[in-house]
N, C-alpha and C positions, 0 to 999 in steps of 0.2 A: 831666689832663696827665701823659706820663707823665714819671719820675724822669729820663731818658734830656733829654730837653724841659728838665724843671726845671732840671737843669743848664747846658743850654747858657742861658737865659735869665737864671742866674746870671752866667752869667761873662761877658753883654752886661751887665747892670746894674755887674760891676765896672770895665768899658771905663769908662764913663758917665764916672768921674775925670779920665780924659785923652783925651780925643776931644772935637769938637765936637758939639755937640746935637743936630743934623742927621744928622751920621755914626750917634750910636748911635739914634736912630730909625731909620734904615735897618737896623742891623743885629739894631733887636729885632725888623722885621716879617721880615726875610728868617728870624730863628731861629725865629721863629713858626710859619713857611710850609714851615720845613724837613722835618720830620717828621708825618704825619697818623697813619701806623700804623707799629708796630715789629711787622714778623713773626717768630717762632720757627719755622725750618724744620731738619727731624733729613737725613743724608746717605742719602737715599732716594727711589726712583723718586714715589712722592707728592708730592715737591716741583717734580717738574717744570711745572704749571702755574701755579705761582710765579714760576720762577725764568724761567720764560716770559713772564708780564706784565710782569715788571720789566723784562728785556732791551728789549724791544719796544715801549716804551712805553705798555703797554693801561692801567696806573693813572694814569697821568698824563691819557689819553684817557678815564680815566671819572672826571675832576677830584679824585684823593689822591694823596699824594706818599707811596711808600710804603717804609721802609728794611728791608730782608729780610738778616733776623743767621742763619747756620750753627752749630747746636751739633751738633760730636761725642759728647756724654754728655748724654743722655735727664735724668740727675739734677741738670745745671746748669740743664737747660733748664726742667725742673718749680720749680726753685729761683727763676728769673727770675719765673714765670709766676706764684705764690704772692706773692711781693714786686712784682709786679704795675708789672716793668719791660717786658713785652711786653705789646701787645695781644691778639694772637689766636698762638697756637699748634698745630700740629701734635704728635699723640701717638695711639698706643692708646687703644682704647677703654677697654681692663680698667685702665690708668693713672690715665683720667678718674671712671673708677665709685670706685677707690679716694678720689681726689684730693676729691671733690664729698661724697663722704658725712663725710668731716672735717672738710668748710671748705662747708659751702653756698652759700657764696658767690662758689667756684671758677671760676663761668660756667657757660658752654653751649657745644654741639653746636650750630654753623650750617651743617656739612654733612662728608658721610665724605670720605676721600681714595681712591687709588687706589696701591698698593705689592704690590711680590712678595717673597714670604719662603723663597726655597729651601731644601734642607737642604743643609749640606756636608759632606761625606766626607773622613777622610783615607784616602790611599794603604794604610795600614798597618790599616785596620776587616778584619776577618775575615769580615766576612757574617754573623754569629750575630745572634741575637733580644736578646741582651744587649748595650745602646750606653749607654755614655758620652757624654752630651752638654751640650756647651756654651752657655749660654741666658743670660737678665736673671730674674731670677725673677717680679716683676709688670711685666709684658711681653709685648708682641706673640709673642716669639720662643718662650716658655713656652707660651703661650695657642694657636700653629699648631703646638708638639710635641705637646702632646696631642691637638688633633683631629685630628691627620693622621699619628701614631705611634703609630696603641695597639696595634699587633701586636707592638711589642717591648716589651721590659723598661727603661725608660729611669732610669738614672743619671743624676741630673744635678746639672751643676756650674754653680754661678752664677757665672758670670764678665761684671763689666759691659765691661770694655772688648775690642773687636771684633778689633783688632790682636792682643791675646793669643790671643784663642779661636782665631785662627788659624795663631801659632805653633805652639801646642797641638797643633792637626790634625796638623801639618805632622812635629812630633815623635813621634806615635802616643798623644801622653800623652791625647786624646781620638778618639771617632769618627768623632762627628757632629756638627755643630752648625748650629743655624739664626741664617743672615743676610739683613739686609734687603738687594737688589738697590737700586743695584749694588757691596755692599759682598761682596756672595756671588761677582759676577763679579772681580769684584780675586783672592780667595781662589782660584776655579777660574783665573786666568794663573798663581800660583801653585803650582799642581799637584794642585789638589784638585778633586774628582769635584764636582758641583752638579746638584743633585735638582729638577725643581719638585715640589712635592706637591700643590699645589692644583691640581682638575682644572674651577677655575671663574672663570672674569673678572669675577664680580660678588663674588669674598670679596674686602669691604673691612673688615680691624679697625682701621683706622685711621682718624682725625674731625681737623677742625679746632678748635678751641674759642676764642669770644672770652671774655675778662674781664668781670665784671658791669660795672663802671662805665663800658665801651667800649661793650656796649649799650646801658643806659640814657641812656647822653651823647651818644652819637655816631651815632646810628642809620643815618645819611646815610651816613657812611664805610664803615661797617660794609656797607651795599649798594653802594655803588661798588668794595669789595673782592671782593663775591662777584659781579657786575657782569664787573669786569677777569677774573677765576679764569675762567665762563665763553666770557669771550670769547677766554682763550686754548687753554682745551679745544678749542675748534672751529679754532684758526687753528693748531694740532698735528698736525688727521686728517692723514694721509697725508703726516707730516713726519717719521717716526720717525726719521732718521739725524740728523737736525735735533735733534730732544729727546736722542735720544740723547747725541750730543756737545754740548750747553750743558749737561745734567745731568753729564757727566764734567769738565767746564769750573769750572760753579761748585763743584764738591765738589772740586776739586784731586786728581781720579784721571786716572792714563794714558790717553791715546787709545789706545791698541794696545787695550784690551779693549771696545772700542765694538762688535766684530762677537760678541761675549761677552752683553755685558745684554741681558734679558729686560725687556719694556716691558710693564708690564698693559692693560686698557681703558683710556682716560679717561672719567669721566663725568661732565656736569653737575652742577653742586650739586645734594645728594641728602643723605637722613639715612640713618641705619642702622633697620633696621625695628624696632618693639618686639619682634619674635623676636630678631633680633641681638644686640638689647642683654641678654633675659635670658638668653640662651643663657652670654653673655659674666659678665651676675652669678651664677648658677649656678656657674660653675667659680669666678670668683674667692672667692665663698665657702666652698667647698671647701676651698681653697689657703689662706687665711689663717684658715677658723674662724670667721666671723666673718658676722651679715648686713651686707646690702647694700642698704638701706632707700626709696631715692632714688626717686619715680616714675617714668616715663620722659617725662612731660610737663613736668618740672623739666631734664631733663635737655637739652634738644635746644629748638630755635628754629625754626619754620617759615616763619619770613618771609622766607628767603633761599633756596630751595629752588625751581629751575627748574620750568618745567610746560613746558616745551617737547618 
C-alpha cells in the first residue's frame, strides 16, 4: 500500500469517532478504490502517453484507477521513488543504473519511453569548438552531451534547475545547454536557437521503472498499466496537435509554443536493448569511477513488453 493510501485510510479510521458505521464503511471502501497506482511523470515529451491514458479514460477501461503526480526536479522525484511513495516512475536510464546498483531493490525496467533532448543555443555562443554548457550531471541531459558533442570542447556546469540554465543562455553567461522537449521549446519562444541532435526516432534513454513491492504484489496493475500506456500509443497516431496541446496543458506551458515542440516516435512497450544499457554503464562509469555491477536481466522485466 502505498504511504500516499496509508494516509488517507488513516484519517478514514479517525472519522470512524464521529460518523455513523455505515458512513465510514463507505468511505473506507471508496479510499480503498481511490488509488491503484501513483505515477511519477518528469515535464517531458515521454509523458505524453500518460497523460493521454488518464485524460481519456484508458486506465479506468483497463480496470486501475490511476493518480499521475508532475515533478519539476528529477531529485524529488528519485526521493519519492526510494521512500517508495510512488509506484512506477519515469527517469534515465544512467539514473536507474546508478539508483539499482545501491539499493537492489530499486525495481525494474518494464519498458523505455519516448522524449527529445535538443540542444539550446544562446544568442550570444560565438560558434567556436569551446562551449560552456548547462546540464544535470547523472542525467539524460549529460549522457546526450557527450554522444552527440564530441567535436567540441565541453565545459560544463551542473545546473539542476531548467529555468536557470535558461536565464543563463539568455545572459551569455552559457552556450549551450540541453533540454528535455518541450522544456527546449519554451527556451527557443524565448529567443534561443534549438538544435535537434539526434538523427534517430528510436534513441530512447529514458525507461519507466516500477517498485519491487508493486511487482511482486500487484502484477495485475502493473499489466493493466502498460495495457492503458499502449493503447494510448495507438489512439495518438496521427493526433499530434492533440498530444501536442494536452502535453502543453498538463505541464502548465503556453500554447503559443505548440507549433514550436518537436514530438518523437511513440512506441509500444519495448525495453532498451542489452547494447543500450551497456553503452549507458560504460559512460557512467567513467563519469563517477566507479563499476556498475548490475546484470541486465536484474535490470529490466519482460512481461510487459508488446509483441505486436
Amino acid at each position: 500500500m502505498s504511504k500516499l493510501l496509508k494516509l488517507l485510510v488513516c484519517g478514514t479510521c479517525l472519522l470512524g469517532a464521529f460518523l455513523p458505521s455505515n458512513l465510514v464503511v463507505a468511505a473506507q471502501a471508496e479510499d480503498e478504490a481511490a488509488v491503484d497506482l501513483l505515477v511519477g511523470v518528469m515535464p517531458a515529451t515521454d509523458a505524453a502517453p500518460i497523460f493521454w491514458a488518464d485524460e481519456y479514460g484508458l486506465f479506468e477501461e483497463a480496470g486501475i484507477n490511476v493518480q499521475v503526480e508532475l515533478f519539476t526536479n528529477a531529485t524529488h522525484q528519485q526521493t519519492s521513488a526510494q521512500a517508495q511513495q510512488i509506484d512506477v516512475y519515469m527517469a534515465s536510464l544512467v539514473e536507474f543504473l546508478i539508483a539499482i546498483e545501491n539499493n537492489p531493490e530499486a525495481g525494474a525496467i518494464t519498458t523505455s519511453t519516448d522524449g527529445v533532448f535538443p540542444v539550446v543555443v544562446s544568442p550570444k555562443y560565438d560558434g567556436g569548438k569551446d562551449v560552456s554548457i548547462g546540464l544535470m550531471e547523472i542525467s539524460v541531459t549529460n549522457y546526450v552531451a557527450d554522444l552527440f558533442l564530441s567535436d567540441y570542447a565541453l565545459d560544463k556546469q551542473f545546473i539542476a534547475e531548467v529555468p536557470l540554465r535558461i536565464q543563463m543562455l539568455l545572459a551569455g553567461e552559457l552556450d549551450m545547454a540541453v533540454l528535455p522537449e518541450p522544456m527546449a521549446s519554451n527556451a527557443q519562444a524565448q529567443g534561443l536557437e534549438k538544435l535537434l541532435v539526434s538523427e534517430s526516432d528510436d534513441f530512447s534513454p529514458n525507461v519507466m521503472i516500477f517498485n519491487q513491492a508493486t511487482l511482486s504484489e500487484e502484477a495485475d496493475k502493473v499489466a493493466a498499466f502498460h495495457q492503458a500506456y499502449n493503447a494510448a500509443v495507438l489512439a495518438m497516431e496521427g493526433q499530434e496537435e492533440a498530444v501536442k496541446a494536452l502535453l502543453l496543458e498538463r505541464i502548465g506551458l503556453d500554447e503559443s509554443i505548440q507549433d514550436l515542440l518537436v514530438l518523437p516516435t511513440y512506441h509500444l512497450t519495448r525495453l532498451p536493448s542489452e547494447e543500450t544499457v551497456e553503452a549507458a554503464r560504460v559512460w557512467l562509469e567513467q563519469l563517477l569511477d566507479q563499476d556498475i555491477t548490475v546484470p541486465y536481466d536484474e535490470l529490466v522485466v519482460e512481461d510487459y513488453v508488446s509483441h505486436d
